[in-house]
C-alpha positions in Angstrom: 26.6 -4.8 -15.1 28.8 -7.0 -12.5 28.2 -10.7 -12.8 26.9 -10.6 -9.2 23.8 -8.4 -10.3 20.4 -9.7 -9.2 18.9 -8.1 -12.3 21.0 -10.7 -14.6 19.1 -13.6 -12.6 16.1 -12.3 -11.5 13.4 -11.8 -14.3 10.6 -11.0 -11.8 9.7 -7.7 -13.3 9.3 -9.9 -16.7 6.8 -11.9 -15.2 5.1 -9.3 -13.0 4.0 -6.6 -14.9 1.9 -5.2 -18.6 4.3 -3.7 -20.7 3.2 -0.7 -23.2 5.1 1.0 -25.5 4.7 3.3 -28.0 4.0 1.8 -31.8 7.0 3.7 -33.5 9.2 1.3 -31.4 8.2 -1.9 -33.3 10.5 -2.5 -36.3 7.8 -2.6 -38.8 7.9 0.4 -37.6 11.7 1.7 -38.0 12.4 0.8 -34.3 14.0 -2.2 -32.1 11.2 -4.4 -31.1 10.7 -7.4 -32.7 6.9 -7.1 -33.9 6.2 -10.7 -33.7 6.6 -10.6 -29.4 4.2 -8.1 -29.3 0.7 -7.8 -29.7 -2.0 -4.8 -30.9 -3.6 -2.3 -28.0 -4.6 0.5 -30.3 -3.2 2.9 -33.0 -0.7 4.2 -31.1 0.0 1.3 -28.8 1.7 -2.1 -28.7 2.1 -4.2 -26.0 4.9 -7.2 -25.4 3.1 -10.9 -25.8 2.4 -12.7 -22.8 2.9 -8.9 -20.1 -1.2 -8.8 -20.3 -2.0 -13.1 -19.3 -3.2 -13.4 -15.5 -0.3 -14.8 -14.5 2.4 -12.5 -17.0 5.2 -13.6 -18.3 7.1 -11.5 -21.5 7.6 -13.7 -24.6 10.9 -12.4 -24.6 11.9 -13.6 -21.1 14.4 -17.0 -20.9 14.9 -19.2 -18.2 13.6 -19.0 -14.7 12.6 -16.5 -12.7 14.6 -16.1 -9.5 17.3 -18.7 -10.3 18.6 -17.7 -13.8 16.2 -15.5 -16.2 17.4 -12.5 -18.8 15.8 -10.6 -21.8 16.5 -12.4 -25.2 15.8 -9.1 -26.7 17.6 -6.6 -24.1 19.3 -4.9 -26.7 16.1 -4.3 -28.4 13.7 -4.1 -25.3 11.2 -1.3 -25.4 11.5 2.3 -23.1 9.1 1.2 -20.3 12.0 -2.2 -19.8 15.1 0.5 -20.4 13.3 2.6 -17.7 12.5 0.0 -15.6 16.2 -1.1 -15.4 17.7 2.1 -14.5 18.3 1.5 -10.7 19.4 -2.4 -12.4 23.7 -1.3 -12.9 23.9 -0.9 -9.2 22.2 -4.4 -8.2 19.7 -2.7 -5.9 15.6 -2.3 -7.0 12.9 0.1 -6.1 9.5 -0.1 -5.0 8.1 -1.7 -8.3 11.4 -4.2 -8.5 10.2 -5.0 -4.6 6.6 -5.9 -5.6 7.6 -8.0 -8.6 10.3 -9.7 -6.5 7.7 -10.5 -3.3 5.1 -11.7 -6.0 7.9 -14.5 -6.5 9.0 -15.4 -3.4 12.0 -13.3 -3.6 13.6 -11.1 -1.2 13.5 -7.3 -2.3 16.8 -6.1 -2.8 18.6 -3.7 -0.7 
């Protein structure tokens, strides 16, 4: 990613949405994910800490949203954040990335 991505700075998706993944992801569970950012849904289902609260925020996101924010665990981040980041290399968001952004006084990207 170029230095002049919004996705290095932004973190409004962190802080905007409920983020699922599947159980086998955790590292208990021979996966990535750091089990202790994550809470419990069901059997098959963890969820990271923090994605679920009124106002969300991921227990994994640092700094500020919209002036300098970034995953501590990106290279361990779960499938729905990779997915989530696809559009991210180009510096330009979709309709999700345009809701999250609005919800913090942001300006959707182009």
């Amino acid at each position: 990613m170029s230095t002049d991505n919004p996705c290095i700075s932004c973190g409004a998706c962190c802080a905007s949405f409920t983020v699922d993944f599947a159980q086998q992801e955790l590292q208990s569970e021979g996966g990535c994910v750091p089990d202790g950012l994550t809470v419990t849904v069901n059997d098959s289902l963890a969820r990271m800490r923090g994605t679920d609260h009124v106002r969300p925020r991921c227990a994994a996101l640092v700094g500020t949203v919209g002036v300098k924010a970034s995953c501590g665990i990106y290279e361990w981040r779960p499938a729905p954040c990779r997915e989530f980041g696809l559009c991210a290399p180009m510096g330009r968001g979709d309709e999700a990335c345009a809701r999250a952004r609005t919800r913090h006084g942001l300006a959707p990207l182009d």
